[in-house]
C-alpha positions as CSV (number, residue, x, y, z in Angstrom):
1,X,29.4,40.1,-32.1
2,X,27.5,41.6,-29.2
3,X,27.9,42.6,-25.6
4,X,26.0,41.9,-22.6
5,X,25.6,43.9,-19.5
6,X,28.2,43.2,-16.3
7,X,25.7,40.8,-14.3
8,X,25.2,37.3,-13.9
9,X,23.4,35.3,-16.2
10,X,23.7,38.0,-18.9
11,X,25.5,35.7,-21.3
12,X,23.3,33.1,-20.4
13,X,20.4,34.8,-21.5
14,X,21.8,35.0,-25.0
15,X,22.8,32.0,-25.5
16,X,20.0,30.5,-24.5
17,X,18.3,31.6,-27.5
18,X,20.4,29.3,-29.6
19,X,20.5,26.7,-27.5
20,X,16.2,26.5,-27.2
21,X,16.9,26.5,-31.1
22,X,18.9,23.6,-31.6
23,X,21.4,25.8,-32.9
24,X,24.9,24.5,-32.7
25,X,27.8,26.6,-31.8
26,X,31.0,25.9,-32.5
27,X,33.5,28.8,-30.9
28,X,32.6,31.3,-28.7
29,X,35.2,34.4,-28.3
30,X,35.6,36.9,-25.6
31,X,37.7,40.2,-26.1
32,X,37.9,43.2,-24.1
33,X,37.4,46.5,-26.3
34,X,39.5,48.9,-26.5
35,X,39.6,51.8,-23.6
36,X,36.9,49.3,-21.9
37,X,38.6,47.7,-19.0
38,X,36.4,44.8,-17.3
39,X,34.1,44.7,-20.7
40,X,34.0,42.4,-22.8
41,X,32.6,41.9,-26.8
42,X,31.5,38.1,-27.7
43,X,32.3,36.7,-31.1
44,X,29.8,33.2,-32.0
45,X,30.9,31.1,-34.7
46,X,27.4,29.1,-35.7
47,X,27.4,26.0,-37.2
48,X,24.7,26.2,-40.6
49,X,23.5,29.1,-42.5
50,X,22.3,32.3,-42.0
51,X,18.9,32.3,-43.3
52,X,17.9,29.5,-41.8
53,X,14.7,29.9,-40.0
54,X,16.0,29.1,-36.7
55,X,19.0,30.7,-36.9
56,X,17.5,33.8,-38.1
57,X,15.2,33.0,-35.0
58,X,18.0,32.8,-33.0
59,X,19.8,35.7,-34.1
60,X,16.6,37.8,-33.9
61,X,16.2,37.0,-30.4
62,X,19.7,38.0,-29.1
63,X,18.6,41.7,-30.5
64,X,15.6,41.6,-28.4
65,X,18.0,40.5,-25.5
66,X,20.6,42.7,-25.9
67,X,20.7,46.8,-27.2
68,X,24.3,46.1,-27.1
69,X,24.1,44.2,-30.1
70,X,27.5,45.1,-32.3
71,X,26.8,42.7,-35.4
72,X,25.3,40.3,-36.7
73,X,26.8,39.0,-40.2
74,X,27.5,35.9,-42.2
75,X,31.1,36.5,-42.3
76,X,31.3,32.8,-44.5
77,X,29.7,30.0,-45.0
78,X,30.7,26.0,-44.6
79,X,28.7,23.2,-45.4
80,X,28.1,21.4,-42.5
81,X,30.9,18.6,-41.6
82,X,30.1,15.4,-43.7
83,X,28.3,17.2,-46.3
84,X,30.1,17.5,-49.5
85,X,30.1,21.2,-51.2
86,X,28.6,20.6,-54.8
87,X,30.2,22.5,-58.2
């Protein structure tokens, strides 16, 4: 989760980096924080895993991007649709 700065093309800029990546995002969240009228905190659900070099890339990037930066954790993970889970 992370924030960005009230100004256009601030969320833009962070996507961006997954986007250039061929990283595939499947939900993006908005909620205001608490006591923080007009702000907002952005949740990403990502589609493959976290060490993955482009999504560490990716991930990497959005720090560089933002100092608001809340988290970044791998909260689960899902094989990707199609793909069967072996065990």
């Amino acid at each position: 989760m992370f924030r960005v700065a009230n100004r256009p093309g601030a969320l833009f800029e962070c996507l961006e980096h997954f986007a250039s990546r061929g990283v595939d995002l499947a939900k993006i969240e908005s909620r205001p924080p608490r006591g923080r009228p007009f702000e907002y905190v952005f949740y990403l659900d990502l589609l493959g895993h976290a060490t993955r070099p482009r999504i560490v890339e990716a991930l990497a990037a959005l720090l560089r991007t933002t100092a608001m930066c809340i988290s970044s954790r791998d909260a689960g993970a899902a094989p990707p649709p199609g793909e069967r889970v072996k065990g």
